[in-house]
Backbone bond lengths (Angstrom), bond angles and torsions (degrees), N, CA, C in turn:
res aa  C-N    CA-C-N  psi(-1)  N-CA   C-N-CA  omega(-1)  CA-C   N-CA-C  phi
1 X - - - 1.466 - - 1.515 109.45 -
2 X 1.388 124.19 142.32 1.136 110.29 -176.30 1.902 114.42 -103.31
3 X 1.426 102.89 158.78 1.353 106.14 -164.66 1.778 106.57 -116.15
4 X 1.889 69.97 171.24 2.584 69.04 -170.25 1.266 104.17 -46.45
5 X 1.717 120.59 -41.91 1.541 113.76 -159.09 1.682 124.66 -34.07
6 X 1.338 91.33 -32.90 1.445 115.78 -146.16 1.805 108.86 -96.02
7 X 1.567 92.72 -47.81 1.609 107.75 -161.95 1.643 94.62 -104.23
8 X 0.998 120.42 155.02 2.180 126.67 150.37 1.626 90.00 -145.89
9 X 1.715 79.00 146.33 1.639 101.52 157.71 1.213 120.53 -42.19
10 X 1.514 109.58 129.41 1.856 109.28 179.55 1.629 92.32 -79.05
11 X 1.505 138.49 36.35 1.769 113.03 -175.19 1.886 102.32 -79.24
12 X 1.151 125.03 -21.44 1.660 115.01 171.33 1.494 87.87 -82.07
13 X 1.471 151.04 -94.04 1.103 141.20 -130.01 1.972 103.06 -48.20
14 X 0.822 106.83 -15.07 1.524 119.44 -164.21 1.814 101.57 -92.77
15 X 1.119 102.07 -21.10 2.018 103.91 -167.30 1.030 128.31 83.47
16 X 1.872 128.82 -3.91 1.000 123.25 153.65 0.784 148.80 -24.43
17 X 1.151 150.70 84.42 1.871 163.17 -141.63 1.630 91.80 -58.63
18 X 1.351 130.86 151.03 1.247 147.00 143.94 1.630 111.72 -9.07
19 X 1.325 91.11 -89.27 1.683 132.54 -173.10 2.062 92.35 -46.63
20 X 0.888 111.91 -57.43 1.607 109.70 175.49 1.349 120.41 -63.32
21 X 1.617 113.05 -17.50 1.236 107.15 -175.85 1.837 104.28 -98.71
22 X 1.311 110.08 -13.68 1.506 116.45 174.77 1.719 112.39 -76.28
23 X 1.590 90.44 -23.55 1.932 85.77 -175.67 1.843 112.56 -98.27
24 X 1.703 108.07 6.08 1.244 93.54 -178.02 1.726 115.08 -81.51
25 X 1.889 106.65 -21.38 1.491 85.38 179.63 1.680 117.16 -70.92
26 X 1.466 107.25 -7.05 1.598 112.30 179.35 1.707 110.06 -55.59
27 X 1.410 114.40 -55.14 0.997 139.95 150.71 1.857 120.50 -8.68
28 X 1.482 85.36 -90.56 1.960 102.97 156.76 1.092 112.57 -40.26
29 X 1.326 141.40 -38.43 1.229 134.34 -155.10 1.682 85.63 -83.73
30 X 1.436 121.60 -74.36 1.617 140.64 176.84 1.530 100.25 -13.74
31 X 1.451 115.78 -48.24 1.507 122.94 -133.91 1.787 88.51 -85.30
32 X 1.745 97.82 -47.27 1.359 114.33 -149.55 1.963 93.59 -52.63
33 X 1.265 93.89 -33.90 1.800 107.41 -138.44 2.285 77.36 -71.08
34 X 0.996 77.04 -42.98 1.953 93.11 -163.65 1.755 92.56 -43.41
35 X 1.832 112.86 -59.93 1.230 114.78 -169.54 1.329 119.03 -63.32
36 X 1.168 107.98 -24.11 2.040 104.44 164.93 1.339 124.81 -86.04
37 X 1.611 109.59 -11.73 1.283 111.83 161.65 2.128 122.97 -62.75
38 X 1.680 88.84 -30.05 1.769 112.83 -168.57 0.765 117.28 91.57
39 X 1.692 127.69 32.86 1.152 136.79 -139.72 2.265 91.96 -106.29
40 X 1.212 104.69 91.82 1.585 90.23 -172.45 1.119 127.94 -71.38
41 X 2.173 130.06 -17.45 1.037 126.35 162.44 1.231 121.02 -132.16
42 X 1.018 115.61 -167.97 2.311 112.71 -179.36 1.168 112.27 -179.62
43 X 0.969 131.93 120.12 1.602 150.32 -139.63 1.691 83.34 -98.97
44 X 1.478 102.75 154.88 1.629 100.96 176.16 1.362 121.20 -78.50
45 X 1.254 130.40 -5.61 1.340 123.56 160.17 1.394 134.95 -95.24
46 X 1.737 107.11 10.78 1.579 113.30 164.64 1.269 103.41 -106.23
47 X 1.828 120.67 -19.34 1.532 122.05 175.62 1.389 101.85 -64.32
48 X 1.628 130.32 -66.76 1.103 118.23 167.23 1.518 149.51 -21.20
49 X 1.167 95.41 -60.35 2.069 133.28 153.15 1.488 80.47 -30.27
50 X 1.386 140.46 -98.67 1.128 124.06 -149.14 1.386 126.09 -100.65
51 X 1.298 91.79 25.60 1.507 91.51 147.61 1.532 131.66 -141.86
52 X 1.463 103.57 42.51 1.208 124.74 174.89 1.550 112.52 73.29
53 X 1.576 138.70 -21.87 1.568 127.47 179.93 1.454 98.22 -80.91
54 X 1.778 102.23 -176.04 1.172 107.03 -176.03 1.764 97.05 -97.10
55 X 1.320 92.14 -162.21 1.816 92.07 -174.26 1.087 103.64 -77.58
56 X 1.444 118.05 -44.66 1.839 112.00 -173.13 0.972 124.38 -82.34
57 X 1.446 132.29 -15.69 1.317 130.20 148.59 1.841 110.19 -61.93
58 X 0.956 131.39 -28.14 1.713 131.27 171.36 1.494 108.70 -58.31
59 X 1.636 92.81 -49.35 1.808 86.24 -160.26 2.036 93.39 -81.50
60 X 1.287 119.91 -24.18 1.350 118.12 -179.51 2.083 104.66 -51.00
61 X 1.188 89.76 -66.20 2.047 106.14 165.35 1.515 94.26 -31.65
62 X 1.235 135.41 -73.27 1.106 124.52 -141.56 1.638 107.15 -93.66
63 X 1.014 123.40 -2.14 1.532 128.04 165.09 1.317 108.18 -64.03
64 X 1.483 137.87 -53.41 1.127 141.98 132.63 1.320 128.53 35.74
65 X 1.644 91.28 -79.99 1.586 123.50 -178.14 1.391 125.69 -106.47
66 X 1.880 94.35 24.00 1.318 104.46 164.93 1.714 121.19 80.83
67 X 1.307 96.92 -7.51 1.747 117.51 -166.97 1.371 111.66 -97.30
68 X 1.627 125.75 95.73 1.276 124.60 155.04 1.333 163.10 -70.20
69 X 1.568 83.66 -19.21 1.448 91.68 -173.97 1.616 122.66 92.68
70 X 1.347 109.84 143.71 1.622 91.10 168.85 1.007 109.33 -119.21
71 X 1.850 116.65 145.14 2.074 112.08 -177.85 1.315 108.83 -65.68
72 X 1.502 96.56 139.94 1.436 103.44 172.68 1.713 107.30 89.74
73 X 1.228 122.88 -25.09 1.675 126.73 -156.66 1.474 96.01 -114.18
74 X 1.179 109.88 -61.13 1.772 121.78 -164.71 1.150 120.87 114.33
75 X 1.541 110.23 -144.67 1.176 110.27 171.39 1.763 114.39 -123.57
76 X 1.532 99.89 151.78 1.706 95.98 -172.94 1.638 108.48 -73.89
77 X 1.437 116.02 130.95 1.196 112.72 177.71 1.372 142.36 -72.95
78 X 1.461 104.71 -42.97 1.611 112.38 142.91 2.046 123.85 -30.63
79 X 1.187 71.71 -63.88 1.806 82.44 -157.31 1.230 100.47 -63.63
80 X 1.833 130.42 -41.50 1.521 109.61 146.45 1.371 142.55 -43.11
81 X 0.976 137.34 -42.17 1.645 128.12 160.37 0.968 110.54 -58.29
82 X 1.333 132.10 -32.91 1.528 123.55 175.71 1.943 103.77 -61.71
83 X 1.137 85.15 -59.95 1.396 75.06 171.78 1.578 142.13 -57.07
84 X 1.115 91.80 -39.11 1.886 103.79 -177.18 1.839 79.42 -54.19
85 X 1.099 119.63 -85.39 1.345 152.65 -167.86 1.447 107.44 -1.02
86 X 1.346 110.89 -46.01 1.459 139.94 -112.14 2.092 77.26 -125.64
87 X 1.522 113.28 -54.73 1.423 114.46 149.34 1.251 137.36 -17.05
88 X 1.578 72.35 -74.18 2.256 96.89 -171.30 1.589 109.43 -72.02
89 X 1.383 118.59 4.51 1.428 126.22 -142.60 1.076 119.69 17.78
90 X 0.987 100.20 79.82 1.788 122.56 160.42 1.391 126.83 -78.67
91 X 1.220 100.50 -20.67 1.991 115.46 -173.94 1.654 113.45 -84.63
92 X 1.356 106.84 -23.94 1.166 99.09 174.57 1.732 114.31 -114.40
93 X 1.343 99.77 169.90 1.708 107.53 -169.77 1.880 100.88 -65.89
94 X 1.350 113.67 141.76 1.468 124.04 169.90 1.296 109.18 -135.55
95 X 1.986 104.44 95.64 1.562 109.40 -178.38 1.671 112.37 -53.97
96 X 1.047 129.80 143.63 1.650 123.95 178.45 1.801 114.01 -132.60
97 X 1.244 116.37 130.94 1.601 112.32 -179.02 1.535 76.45 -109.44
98 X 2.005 83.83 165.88 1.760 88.71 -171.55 1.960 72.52 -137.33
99 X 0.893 129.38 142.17 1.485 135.99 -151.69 1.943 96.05 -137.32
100 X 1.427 119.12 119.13 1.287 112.20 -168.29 1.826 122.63 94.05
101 X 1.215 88.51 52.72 1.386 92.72 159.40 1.387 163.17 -75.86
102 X 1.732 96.06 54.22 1.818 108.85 176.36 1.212 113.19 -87.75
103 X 1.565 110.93 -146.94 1.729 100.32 178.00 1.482 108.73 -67.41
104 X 1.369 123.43 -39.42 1.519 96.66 -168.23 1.865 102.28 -72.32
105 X 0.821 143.63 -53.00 1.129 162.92 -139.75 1.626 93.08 -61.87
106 X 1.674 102.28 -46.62 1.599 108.31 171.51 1.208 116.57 -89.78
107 X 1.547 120.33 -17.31 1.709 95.17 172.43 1.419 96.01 -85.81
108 X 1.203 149.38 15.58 1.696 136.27 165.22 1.525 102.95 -87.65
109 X 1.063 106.64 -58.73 2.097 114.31 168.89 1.875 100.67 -39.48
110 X 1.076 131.27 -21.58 1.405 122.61 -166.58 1.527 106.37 -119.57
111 X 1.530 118.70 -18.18 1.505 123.32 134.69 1.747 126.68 9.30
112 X 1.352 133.92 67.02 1.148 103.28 -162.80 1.404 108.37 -93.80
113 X 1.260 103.63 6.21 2.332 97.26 158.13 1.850 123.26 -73.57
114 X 1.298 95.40 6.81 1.622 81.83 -179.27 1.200 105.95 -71.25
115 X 1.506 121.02 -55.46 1.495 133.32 177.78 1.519 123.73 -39.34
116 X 1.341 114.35 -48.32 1.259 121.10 175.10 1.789 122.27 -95.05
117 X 1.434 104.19 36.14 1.353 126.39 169.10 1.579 105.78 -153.51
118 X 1.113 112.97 36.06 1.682 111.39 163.76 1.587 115.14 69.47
119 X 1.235 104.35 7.77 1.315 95.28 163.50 1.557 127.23 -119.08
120 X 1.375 115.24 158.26 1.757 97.40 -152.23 1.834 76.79 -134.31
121 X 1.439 103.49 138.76 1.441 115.25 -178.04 1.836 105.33 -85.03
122 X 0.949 110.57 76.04 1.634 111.33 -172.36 1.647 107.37 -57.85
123 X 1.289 117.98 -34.73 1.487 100.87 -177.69 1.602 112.43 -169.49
124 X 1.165 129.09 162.85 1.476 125.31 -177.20 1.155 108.45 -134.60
125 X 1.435 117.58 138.70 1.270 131.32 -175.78 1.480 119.33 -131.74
126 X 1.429 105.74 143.05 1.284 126.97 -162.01 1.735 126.32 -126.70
127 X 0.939 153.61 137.96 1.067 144.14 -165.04 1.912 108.72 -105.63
128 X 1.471 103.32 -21.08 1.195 100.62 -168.23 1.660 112.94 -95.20
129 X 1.044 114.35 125.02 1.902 122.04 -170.92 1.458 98.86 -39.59
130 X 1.196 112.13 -43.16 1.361 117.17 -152.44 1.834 107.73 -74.32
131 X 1.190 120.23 -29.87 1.436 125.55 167.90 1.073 115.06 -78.42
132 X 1.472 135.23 -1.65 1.609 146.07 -178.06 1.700 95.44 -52.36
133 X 1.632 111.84 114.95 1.653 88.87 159.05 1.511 95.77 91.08
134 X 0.814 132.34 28.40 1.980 124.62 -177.26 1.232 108.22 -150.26
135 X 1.382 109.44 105.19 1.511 124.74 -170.57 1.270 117.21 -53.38
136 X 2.095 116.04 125.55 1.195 88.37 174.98 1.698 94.34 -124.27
137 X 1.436 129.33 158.20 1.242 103.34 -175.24 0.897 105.07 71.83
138 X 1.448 158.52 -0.81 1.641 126.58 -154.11 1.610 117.63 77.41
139 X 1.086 122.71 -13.80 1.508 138.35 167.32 0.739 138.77 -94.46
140 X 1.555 154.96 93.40 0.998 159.48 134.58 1.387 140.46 7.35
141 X 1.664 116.80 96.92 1.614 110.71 -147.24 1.538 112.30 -82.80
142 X 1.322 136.61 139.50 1.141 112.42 -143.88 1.803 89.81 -140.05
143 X 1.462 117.48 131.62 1.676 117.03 -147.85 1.534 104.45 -70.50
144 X 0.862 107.82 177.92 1.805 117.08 -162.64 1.781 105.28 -86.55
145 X 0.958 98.16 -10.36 1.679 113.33 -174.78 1.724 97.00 -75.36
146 X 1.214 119.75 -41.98 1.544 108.27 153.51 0.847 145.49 -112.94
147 X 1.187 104.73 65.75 1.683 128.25 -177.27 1.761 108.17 -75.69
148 X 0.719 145.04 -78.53 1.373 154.64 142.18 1.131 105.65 -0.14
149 X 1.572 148.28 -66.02 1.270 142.30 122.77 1.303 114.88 18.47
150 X 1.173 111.50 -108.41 1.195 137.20 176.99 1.281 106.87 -34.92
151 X 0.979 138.42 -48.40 1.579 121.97 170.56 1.319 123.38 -71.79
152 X 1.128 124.38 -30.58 1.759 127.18 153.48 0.955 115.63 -31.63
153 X 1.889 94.27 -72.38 1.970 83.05 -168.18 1.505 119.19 -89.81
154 X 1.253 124.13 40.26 1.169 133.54 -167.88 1.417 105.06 -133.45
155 X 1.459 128.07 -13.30 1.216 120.10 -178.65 1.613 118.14 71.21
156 X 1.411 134.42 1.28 1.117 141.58 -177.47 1.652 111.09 -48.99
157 X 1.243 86.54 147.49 1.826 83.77 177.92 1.799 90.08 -158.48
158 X 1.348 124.35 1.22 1.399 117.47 158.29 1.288 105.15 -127.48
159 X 1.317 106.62 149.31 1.710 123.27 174.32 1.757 114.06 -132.34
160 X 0.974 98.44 141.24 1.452 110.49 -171.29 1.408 89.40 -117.88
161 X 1.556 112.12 136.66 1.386 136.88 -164.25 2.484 112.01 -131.49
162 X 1.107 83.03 83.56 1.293 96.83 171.42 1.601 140.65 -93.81
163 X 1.020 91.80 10.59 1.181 123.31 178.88 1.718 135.47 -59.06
164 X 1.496 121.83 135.40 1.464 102.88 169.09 1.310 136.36 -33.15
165 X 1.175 153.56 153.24 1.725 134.99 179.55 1.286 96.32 -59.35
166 X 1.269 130.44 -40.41 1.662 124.24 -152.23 1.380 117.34 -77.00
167 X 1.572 104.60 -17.27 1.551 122.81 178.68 1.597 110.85 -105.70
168 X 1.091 124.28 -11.52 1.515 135.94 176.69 1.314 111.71 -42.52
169 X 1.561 112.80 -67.03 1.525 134.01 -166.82 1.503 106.81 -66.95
170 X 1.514 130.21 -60.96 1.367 115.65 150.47 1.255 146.01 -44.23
171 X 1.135 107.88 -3.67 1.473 134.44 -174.25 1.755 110.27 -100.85
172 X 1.065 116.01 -50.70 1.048 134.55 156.95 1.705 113.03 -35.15
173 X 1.306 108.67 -67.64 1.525 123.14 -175.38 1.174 118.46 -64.22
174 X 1.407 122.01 -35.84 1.206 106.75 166.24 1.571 122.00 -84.72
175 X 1.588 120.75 -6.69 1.320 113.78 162.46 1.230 121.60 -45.04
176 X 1.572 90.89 -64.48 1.532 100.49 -171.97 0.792 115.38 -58.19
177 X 2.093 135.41 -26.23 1.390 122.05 -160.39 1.547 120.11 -65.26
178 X 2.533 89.05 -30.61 1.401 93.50 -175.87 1.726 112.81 -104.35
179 X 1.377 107.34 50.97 1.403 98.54 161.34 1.376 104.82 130.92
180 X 1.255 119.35 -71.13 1.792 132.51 161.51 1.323 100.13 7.51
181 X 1.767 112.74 128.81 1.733 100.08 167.60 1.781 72.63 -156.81
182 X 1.372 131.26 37.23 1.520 114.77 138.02 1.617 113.74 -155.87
183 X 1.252 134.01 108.28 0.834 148.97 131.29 1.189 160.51 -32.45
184 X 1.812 131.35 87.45 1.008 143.74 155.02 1.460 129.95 -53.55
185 X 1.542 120.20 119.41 1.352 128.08 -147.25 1.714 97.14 -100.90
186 X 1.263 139.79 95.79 1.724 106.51 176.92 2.023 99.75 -99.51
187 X 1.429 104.62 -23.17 1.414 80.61 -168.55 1.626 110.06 -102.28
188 X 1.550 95.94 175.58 1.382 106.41 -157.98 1.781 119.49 -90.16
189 X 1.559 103.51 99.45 1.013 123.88 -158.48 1.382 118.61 168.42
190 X 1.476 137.21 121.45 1.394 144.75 163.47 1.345 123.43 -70.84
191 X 1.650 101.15 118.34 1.041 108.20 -132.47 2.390 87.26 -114.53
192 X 1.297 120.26 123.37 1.355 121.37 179.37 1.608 117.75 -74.90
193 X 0.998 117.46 102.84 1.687 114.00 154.66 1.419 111.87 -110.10
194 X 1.313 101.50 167.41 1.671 126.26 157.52 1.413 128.79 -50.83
195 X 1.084 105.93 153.41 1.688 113.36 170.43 1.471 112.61 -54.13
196 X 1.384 104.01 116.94 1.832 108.02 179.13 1.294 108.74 100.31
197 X 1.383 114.14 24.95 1.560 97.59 -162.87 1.789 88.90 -130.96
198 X 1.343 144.46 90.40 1.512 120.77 -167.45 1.190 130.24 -96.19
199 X 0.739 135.76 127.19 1.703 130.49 -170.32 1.788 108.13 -120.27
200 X 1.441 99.46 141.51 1.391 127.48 178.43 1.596 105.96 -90.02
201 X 1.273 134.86 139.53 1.201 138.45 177.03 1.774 118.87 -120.75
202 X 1.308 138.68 96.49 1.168 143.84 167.86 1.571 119.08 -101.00
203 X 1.414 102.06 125.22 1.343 109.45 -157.67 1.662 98.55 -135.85
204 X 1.117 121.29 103.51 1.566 119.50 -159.82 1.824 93.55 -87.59
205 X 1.487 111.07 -21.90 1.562 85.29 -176.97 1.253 92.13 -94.52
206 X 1.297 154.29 7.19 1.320 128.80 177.45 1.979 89.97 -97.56
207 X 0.827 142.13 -50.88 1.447 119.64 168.52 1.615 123.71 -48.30
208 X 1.538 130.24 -30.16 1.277 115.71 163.58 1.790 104.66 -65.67
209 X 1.292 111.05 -41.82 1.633 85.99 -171.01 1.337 110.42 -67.37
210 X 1.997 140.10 -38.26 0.886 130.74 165.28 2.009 114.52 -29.08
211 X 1.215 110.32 -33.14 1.325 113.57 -169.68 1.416 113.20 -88.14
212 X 1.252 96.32 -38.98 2.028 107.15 170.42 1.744 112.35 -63.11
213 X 1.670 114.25 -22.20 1.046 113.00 162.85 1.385 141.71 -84.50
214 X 1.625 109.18 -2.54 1.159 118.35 -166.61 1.837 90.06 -111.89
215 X 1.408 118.83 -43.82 1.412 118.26 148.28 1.613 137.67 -27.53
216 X 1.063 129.42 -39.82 1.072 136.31 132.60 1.255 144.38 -47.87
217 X 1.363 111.03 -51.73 1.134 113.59 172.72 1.560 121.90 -68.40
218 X 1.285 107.14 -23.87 1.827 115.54 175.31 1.535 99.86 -73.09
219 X 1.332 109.52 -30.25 1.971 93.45 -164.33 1.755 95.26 -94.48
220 X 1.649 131.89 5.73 1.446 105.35 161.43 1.516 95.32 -111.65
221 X 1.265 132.32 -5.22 1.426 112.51 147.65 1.693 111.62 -46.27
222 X 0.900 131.86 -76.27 1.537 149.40 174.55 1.151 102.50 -34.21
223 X 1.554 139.13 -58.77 1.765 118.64 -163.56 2.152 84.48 -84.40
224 X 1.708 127.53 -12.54 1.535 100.21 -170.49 1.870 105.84 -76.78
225 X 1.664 107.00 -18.39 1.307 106.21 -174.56 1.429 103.52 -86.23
226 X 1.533 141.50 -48.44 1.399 128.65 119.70 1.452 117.96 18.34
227 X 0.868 107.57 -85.41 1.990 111.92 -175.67 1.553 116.67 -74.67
228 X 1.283 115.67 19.85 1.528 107.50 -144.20 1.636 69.79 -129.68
229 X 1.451 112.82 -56.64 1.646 123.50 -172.38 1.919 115.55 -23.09
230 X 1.606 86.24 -70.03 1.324 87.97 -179.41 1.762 122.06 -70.63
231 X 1.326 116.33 -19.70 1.539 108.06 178.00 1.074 110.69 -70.53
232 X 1.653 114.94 -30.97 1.922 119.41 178.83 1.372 106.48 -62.40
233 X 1.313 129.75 -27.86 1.312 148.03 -153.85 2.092 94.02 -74.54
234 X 1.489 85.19 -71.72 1.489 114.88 -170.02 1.720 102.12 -57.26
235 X 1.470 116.86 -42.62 1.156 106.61 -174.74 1.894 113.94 -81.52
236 X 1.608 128.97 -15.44 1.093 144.21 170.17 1.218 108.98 -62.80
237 X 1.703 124.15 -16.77 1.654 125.78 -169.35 1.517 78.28 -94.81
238 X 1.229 136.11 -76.24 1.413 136.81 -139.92 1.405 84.29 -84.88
239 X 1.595 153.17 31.46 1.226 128.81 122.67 0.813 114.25 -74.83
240 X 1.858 127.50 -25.63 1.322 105.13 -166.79 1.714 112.69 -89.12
241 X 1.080 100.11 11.81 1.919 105.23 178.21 1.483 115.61 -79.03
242 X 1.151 93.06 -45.26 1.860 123.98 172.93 1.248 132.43 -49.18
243 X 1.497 121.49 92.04 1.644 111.97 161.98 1.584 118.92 -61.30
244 X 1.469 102.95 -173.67 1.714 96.23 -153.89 1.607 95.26 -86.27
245 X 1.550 111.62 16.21 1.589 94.37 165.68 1.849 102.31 -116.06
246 X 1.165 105.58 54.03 1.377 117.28 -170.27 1.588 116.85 45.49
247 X 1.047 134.05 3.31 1.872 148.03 -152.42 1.821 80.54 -98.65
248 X 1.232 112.18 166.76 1.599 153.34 151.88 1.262 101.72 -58.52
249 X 1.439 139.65 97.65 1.469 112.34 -178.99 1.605 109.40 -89.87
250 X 1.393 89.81 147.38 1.809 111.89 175.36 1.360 108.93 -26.80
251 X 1.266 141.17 142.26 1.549 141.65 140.82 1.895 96.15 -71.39
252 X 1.806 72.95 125.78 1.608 98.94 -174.87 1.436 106.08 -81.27
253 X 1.255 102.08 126.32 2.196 110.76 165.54 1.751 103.32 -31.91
254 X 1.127 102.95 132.49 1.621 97.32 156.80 1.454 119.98 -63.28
């Protein structure tokens, strides 16, 4: 079977835009859910529908990858995930260390989508003596002192980084020194590599505050339309008092 070391996705050698290559696992996700339904085709505006783009940005993505669709028919659902898949390299094995083993570090090791998206959790690493040897997952945590190791004979070429911020950046460096050229970010901190080296960044408190900001902002929308109610109210009475030179008008002589 072949491994990351060896193989990467052709999506740059190919010209795939960035932005197209971020919306195909959206895609996968849509496709996956459709193919366990038995769902054999899907027109591009219910594929879209569930996965949040519009249609012409979908079918734009999928020109890309060579995939049209047929009028009137859609698109085949199978043979798309194979394809997206087949993109994202999904088809082949991607050994993965997950480095930092606390709770998050172990609820990602206990993850059971890595496996059934091509990625295989090859090993977990820990810094603390005391987790040496203590199954997590079914795995065996194995100390940070062979890290470098462990990525040799494992073929690794992604690392997942769970780590305190303060241990991140060293953590980092020695990935990359021994081989690592993609990177999963979990802790909180920006983290420097080299040219060729890419890293993903997930930051769960900077998405709750993105959310605490959009939270807010809906509830003083809400008390300004709130406060707004009754002055429209109050000012609709004293139009109706008002002639068109704003005055009380006169009662007219018969």
């Amino acid at each position: 079977m072949a491994t990351g070391r060896t193989h990467r996705p052709a999506t740059r050698s190919r010209g795939i835009p960035e932005a197209t290559v971020a919306r195909l696992p959206l895609y996968l996700r849509a496709l996956t859910a459709l193919s366990e339904r038995s769902v054999p085709t899907v027109s591009s505006e219910e594929l879209a529908a569930a996965a949040g783009v519009n249609s012409a940005k979908l079918r734009k993505d999928f020109s890309y990858l060579g995939s049209y669709g047929t009028r009137g028919v859609g698109y085949d659902v199978e043979y798309l995930v194979y394809q997206i898949s087949r993109e994202l390299g999904l088809t082949q094995d991607w050994p993965v260390v997950i480095v930092g083993i606390g709770n998050l570090g172990a609820a990602l090791a206990n993850y059971g989508g890595f496996a059934s998206r091509g990625f295989r959790v090859a090993a977990l690493i820990d810094a603390d003596p005391a987790m040496a040897g203590k199954p997590v997952a079914g795995i065996p945590v194995q100390h940070a002192d062979e890290l470098e190791k462990i990525v040799e004979d494992n073929g690794v070429s992604i690392g997942v980084i769970a780590t305190p911020a303060g241990a991140a950046q060293p953590v980092c460096d020695r990935l990359v020194a021994a081989g690592v050229t993609s990177i999963l970010n979990f802790a909180p901190t920006v983290l420097t590599v080299p040219d060729g080296v890419d890293v993903r960044k997930v930051d769960l408190s900077i998405e709750l505050q993105i959310l605490a900001f959009h939270e807010q902002r809906k509830a003083g929308e809400e008390r300004a339309a709130q406060e707004a109610g009754p002055v429209a109210a109050t000012r609709g009475k004293q139009s109706a008092k008002q002639g068109p030179d704003g005055d009380v008008p006169a009662v007219m002589p018969a």
